[in-house]
N, C-alpha and C positions, 0 to 999 in steps of 0.2 A: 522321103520317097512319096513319091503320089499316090493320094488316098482313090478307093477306085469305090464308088457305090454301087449298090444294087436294088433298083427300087421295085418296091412290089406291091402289088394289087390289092387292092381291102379283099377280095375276097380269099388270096394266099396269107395273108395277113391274121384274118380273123381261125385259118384252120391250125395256124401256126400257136395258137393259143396254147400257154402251158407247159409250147414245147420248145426245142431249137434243132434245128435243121443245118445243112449244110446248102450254100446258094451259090451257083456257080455264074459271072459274067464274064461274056469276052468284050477284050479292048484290041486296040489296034497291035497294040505291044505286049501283049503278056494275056496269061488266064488266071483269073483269082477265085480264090473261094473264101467264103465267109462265113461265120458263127451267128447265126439271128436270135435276139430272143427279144421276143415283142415287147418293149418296156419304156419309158420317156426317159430318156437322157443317160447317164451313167455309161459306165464303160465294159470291155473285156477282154478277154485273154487277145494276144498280140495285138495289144492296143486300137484295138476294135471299140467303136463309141457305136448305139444305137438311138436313132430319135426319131419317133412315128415310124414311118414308114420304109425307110429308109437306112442300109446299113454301111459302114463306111470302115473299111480296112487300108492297112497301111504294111503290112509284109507281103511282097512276092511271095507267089507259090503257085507250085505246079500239078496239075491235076491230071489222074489217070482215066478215070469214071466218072460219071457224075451221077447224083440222086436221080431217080426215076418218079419219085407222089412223096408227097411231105409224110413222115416217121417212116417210110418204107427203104432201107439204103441196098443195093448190089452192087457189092464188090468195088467200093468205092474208097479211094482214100487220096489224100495229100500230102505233097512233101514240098518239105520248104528250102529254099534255094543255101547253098552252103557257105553265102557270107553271113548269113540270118537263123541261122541254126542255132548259133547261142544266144544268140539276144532271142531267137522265138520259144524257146526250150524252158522256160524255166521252171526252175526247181517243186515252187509247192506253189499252190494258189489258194486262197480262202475267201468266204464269203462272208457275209452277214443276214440274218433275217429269216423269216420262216423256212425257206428252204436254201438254208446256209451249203456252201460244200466248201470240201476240202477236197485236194486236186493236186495231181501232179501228173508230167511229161514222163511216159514209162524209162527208165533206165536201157540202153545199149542191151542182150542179151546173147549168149552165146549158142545156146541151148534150140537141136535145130527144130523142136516141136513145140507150140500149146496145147495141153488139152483145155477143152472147154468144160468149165462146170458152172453147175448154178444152183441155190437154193435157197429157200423160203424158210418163214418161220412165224405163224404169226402170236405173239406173245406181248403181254404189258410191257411196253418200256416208262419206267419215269420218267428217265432223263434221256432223250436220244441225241441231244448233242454232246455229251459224255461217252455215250456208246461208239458216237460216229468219230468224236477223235480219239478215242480208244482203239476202234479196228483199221483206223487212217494208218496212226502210228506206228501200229503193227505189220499194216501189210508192205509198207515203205522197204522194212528191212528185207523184202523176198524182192531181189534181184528181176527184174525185168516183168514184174506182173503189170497185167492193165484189165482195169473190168469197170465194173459199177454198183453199187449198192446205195440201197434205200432205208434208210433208216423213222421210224414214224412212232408214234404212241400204241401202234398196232402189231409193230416188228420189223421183221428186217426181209427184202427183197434184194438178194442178188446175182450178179453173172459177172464170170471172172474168165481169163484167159493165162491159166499159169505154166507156166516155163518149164520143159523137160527135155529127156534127152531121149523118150521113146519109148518105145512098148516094151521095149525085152527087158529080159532078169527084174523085172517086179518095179521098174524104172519108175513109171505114170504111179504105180498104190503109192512107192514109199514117198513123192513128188505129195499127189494128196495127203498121203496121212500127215505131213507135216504141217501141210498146209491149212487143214482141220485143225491141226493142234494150234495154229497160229492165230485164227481164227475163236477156237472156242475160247482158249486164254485170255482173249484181249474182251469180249462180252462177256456180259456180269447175269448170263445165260446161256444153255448151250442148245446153238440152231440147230445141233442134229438132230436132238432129241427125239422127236415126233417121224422127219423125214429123213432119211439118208441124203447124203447130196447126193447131184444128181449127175451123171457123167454126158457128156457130148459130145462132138468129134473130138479127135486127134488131128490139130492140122499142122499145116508147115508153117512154120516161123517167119516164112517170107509172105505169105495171104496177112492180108488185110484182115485183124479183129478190131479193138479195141483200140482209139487214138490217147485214151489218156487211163489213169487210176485218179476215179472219180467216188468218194465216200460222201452222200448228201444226206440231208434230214427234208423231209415233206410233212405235210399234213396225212397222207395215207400211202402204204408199200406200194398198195394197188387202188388205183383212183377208177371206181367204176361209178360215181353219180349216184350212188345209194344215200339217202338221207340218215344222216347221224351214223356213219360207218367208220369211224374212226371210234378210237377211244377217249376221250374225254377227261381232262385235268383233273377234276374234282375225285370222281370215286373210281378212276380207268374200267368204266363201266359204255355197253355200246351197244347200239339196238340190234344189233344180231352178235348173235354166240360165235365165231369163227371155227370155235370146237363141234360145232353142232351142224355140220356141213353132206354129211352122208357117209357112206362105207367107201372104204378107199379100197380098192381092189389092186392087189400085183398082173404085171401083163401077163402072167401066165393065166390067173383067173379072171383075168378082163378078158383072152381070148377066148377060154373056156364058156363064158359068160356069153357070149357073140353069138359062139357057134349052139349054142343053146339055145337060145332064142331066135335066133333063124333057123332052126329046125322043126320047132312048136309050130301048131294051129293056135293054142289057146291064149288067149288076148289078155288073159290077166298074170300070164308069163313073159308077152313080146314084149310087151311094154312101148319104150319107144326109146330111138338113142339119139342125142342133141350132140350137134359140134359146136362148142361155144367159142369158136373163135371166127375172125372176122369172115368177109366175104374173100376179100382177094387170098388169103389163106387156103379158106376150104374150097378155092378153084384149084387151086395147084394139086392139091390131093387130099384125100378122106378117109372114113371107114367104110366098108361094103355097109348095105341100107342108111346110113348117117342121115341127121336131116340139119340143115346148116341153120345156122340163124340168121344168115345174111346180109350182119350190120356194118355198118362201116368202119365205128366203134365201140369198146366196149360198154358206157355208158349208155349206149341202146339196147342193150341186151335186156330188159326189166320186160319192159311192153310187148317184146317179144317174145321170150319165154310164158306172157301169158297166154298168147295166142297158138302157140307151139304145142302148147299141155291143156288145152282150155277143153273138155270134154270127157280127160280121162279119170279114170276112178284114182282117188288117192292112194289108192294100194297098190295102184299099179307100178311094176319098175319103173325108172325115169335114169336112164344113163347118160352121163356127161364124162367131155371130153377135152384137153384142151392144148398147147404148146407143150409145157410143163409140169401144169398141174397145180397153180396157182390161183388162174380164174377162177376153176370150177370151184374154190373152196367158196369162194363168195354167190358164183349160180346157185352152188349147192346151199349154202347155208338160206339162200333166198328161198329156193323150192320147199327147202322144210319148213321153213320158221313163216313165211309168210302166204307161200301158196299151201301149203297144210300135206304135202304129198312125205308117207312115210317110209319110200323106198326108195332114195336115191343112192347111186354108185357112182363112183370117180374114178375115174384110170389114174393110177399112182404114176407121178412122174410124166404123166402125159405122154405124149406122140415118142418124146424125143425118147423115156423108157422103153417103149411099146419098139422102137424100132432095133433099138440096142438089142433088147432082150431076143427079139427074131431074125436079126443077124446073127447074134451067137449062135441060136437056138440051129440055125441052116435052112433058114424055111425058104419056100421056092421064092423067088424075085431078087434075092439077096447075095447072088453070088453063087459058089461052092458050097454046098453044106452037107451034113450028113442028111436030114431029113427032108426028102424032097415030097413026102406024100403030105407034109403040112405045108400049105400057104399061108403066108401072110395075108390078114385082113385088111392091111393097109393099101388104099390104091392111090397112085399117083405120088408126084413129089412131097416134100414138105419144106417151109418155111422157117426159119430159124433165126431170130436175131439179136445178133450180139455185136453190131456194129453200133457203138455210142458215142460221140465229142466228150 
């Protein structure tokens, strides 16, 4: 078949750094999409080769959407033409090298929901490429999962889209609890421990989540640019405590907590409240007074956080916010250990908690609810993403 390229600009090139994207070209006969990942030579999945600048694919495929900014996807996905389905499909994929993965094409599934969950942990691993094909293996056996995890010396970061058949008769708990169980069995620790997972839509099985079940190993869960943030071979030892990040607040006391402090005069109860997630994020929507940090990405968050808090007394609150509730572990553990500030809070579970919990709860914005004299703090949409190659 003819290979179709797609060539791209040093300056798409250099932002693509780290990552891989999906890249769409038309030809006169067909539209294709590709897998980039900036590297000299070597190959990948459906026979995709990479060199400089330039990427070179060799399966048709048909495209419904297309990426809108590099790591950003809406509602985007591909499918591949039905003479090529088995040859594109295959079974496991593996890799080698620092950030090895293990990989496979989700399984057909019947089941007409995913719910979405996801969750962190961060904890010593010695060996995370034992871990990672430990929890590979195991999640292989659950029938039509597709998600992603991160595997590191630091812990485990993930998002999963598992297969249900719905919200009634206790459908979605007993769908999790197993899948907890599957999960904590196959690591040789358990990520509940500290956090609950973390629940997130219920969506239909026909929407676009997750194109593959992707288990890798990195250098860090969460790569934010922090010097020595990892843990280190020798004594799994690392210049910040991840345990020592701030008081993690449930969304009931995270609102609790809001509406307190916008009701105060006194300045060494307001404190201030930081949205640490990106710019195009905290456009879609926020918390009433929020102040963003407006970076592009996370690895700018440092320099900014100093200029965000640069004045206040250490005693003062310092509230963080973020997707999930992952970031902040690392804003937070920066605000304490290195800016000296002894009062930070974190929303447990982040936005995506916060909104759960006030859905149920019926607060105005949300639909139908019992409780209409509570509003929600939340304004505007939110961002969520669990689209990953």
């Amino acid at each position: 078949k003819p290979a179709v390229s797609c060539k791209m600009s040093p300056l798409l090139t250099r932002s693509l750094k780290r990552s891989a994207v999906v890249l769409a070209a038309l030809t006169p006969s067909a539209v294709v999409v590709a897998a980039f990942a900036p590297v000299s030579g070597g190959g990948g999945s459906h026979g995709a080769q990479t060199h400089r600048n330039t990427c070179h694919f060799q399966v048709p495929i048909s495209i419904t959407t297309v990426v809108s900014r590099p790591g950003f996807l809406v509602r985007s996905y591909a499918t591949i033409s039905d003479d090529d389905k088995s040859a594109a499909t295959a079974a496991v994929s593996t890799t080698s090298g620092s950030s090895a993965v293990r990989s496979m094409k989700p399984t057909q599934t019947d089941s007409p929901y995913f719910q979405m969950v996801s969750f962190y942990r961060f904890v010593p691993i010695s060996d995370p490429a034992s871990a990672r094909d430990a929890l590979f293996d195991a999640l292989i056996k659950i029938d039509g999962i597709r998600g992603t995890a991160y595997l590191a010396t630091e812990g485990i970061n993930a998002q999963f889209a598992v297969p249900t058949t719905g919200g009634e008769d206790g459908a979605v708990e007993s769908t999790i609890q197993r899948f907890t169980e599957v999960v904590g069995d196959a690591l040789p620790f358990d990520p509940f421990e500290i956090n609950a997972i973390n629940y997130g839509d219920l969506v239909d099985s026909t929407l676009p989540t997750f194109n593959r079940l992707i288990v890798r190993t990195r250098d860090a869960i969460l790569r934010s640019g922090l010097e020595g943030e990892g843990y280190e071979d020798s004594d799994q030892s690392t210049t910040y405590d991840w345990d020592d990040a701030g008081r993690e607040l449930t969304p009931e006391e995270w609102d609790t907590d809001l509406r307190d402090a916008a009701a105060t005069s006194k300045k060494e109860k307001k404190g201030i409240l930081l949205d640490c997630r990106n710019a195009y994020e905290s456009d879609v929507g926020t918390f009433s007074d929020a102040v963003p940090l407006g970076t592009d990405s996370f690895s700018e968050s440092w320099d900014v956080l100093k200029d965000k808090v640069e004045g206040m007394d250490k005693s003062e609150p310092v509230r963080i916010f973020c997707t999930g509730g992952i970031r902040c572990v690392k804003v937070g553990a920066y605000l304490k250990q290195e800016l000296g500030f002894e009062d930070v809070r974190r929303l447990e579970h982040g936005i995506v908690g916060y909104e759960r919990w006030s859905k149920k709860l019926g607060m105005a914005g949300h639909g139908d609810g019992s409780d209409k004299n509570a509003e929600s703090l939340w304004r505007g949409g939110e961002i969520f993403f669990f689209k990953k190659k």
